[in-house]
N, C-alpha and C positions, 0 to 999 in steps of 0.2 A: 687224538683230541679227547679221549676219553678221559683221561688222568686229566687234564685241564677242566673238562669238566666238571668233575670228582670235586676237583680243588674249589671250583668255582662255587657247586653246590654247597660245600663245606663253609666258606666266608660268606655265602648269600650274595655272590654279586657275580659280574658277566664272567662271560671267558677272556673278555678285552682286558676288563679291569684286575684278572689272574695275571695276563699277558704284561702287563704296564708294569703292575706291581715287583714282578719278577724281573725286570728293567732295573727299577730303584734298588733292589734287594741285591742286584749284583753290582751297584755305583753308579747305576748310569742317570743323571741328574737331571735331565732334559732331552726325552726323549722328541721326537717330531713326529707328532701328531694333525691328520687332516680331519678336521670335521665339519661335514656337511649339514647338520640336523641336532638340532640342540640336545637330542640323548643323547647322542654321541659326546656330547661335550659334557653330560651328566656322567659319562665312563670316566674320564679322564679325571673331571674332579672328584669324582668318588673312589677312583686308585688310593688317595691321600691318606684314607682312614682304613685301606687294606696294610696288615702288617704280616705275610707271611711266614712262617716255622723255614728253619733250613732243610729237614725235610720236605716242606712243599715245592720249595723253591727247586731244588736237587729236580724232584720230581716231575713239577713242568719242563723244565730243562730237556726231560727225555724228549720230550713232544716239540718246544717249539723252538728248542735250537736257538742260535746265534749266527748272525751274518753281519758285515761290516759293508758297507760300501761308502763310496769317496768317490766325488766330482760328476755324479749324474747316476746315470740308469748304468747296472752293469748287467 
C-alpha cells in the first residue's frame, strides 16, 4: 500500500480515489461502488478529475492487483 500511497500523496487525493482511477485508466467504465457515508461518495466523484501517468497506473498495479468475479461472492 505504500506505492498507492506515494501515488495518492502525489495527486492529493485518497488511496480509493488512486484505486478507482486505476479502474478507468485500464477501461473499466463502471466500476461498482458501495457507499455508506457521503465522503465516500466525495471519493468516487472526485476519481473524475484524477488523470493518472502510465507509470502510475503500471505502479499501482504492483499493489492492488486485479480480480474478476461473476454471479456472487466467490
Amino acid at each position: 500500500m505504500d506505492r498507492v500511497g506515494e501515488i495518492a500523496e502525489k495527486y492529493n487525493v485518497t488511496m480509493t480515489q488512486i484505486a478507482l482511477a486505476r479502474q478507468f485508466a485500464k477501461g473499466m467504465a463502471s466500476p461498482i461502488v458501495g457507499v455508506s457515508k457521503i465522503k465516500y461518495l466525495d471519493d468516487v466523484v472526485g476519481v473524475l478529475d484524477v488523470i493518472l501517468t502510465e507509470e502510475d497506473v503500471k505502479n499501482s498495479g504492483l499493489i492492488i492487483g486485479t480480480a474478476c468475479y461473476s454471479g456472487g461472492i466467490k
